[in-house]
N, C-alpha and C positions, 0 to 999 in steps of 0.2 A: 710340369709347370716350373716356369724359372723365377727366383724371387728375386724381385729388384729392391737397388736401396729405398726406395718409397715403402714397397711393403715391411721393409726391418725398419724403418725412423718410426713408420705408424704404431708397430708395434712393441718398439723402445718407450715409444708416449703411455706406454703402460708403467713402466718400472718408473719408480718413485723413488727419489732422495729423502727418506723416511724422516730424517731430521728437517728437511725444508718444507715437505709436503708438497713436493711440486714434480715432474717429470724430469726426466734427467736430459730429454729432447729443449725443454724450454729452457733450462738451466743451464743450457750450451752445455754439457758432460759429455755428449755421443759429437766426436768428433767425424769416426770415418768407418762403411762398410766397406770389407772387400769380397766379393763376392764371389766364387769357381764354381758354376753349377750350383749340386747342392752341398759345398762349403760355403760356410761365412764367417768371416772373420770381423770381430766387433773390437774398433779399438774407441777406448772413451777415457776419459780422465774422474777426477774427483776434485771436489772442494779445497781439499787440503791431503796431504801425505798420510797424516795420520786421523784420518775420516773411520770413525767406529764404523759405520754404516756401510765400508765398501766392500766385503764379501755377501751382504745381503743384496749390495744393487749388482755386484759383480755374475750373481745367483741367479736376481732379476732380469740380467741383461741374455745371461744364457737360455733361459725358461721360457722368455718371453721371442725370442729368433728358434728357439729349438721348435718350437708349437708349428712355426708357420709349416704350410705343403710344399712340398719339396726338398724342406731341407732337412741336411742326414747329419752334419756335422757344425759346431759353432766353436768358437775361438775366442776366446774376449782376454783382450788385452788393452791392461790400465797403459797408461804414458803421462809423465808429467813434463812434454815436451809436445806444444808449446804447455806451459803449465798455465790450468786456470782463474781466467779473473770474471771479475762480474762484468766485464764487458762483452763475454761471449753470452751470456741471459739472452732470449726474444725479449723486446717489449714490454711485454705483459708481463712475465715475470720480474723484470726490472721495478716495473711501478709496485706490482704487488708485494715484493718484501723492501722494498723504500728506496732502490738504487734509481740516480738516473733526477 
């Protein structure tokens, strides 16, 4: 079985920005899969540089790609390039902590 980016976004919609309480999918964090087979490589950013919370999403983010079938190996890497704003948020989360 081959996983696609669809199945690693669904299952990033798990791991949670603990200080926001929201998904790090809807909080625009999860930038880009790349995907080899059963390599995946997960690059995503954070809030801020010095975000308490990013070896737990970073934790998250492996735990949550490591789980799926197929795959054998995951990679995650932070990048503050582009670095984020609250204009990567879905929607929903925009309205829900007061952006927008």
């Amino acid at each position: 079985m081959v996983v696609t980016e669809n199945d690693v976004i669904e299952a990033l919609h798990g791991v949670e920005d603990p200080e926001l309480g929201m998904d790090i999918v809807e909080l625009g964090l999860f930038y880009e899969a790349e995907i080899d087979g059963p390599s995946v490589r997960v690059i995503h950013s954070l809030t801020s540089m010095g975000c308490p919370a990013g070896p737990m999403i970073q934790e998250g983010i492996h735990d949550a790609v490591a789980a799926l079938p197929g795959v054998e190996a995951v990679q995650v890497e932070l990048t503050f390039d582009p670095p984020w704003t609250p204009d990567r948020m879905s929607d929903d989360a925009k309205f829900i902590l007061g952006f927008g």
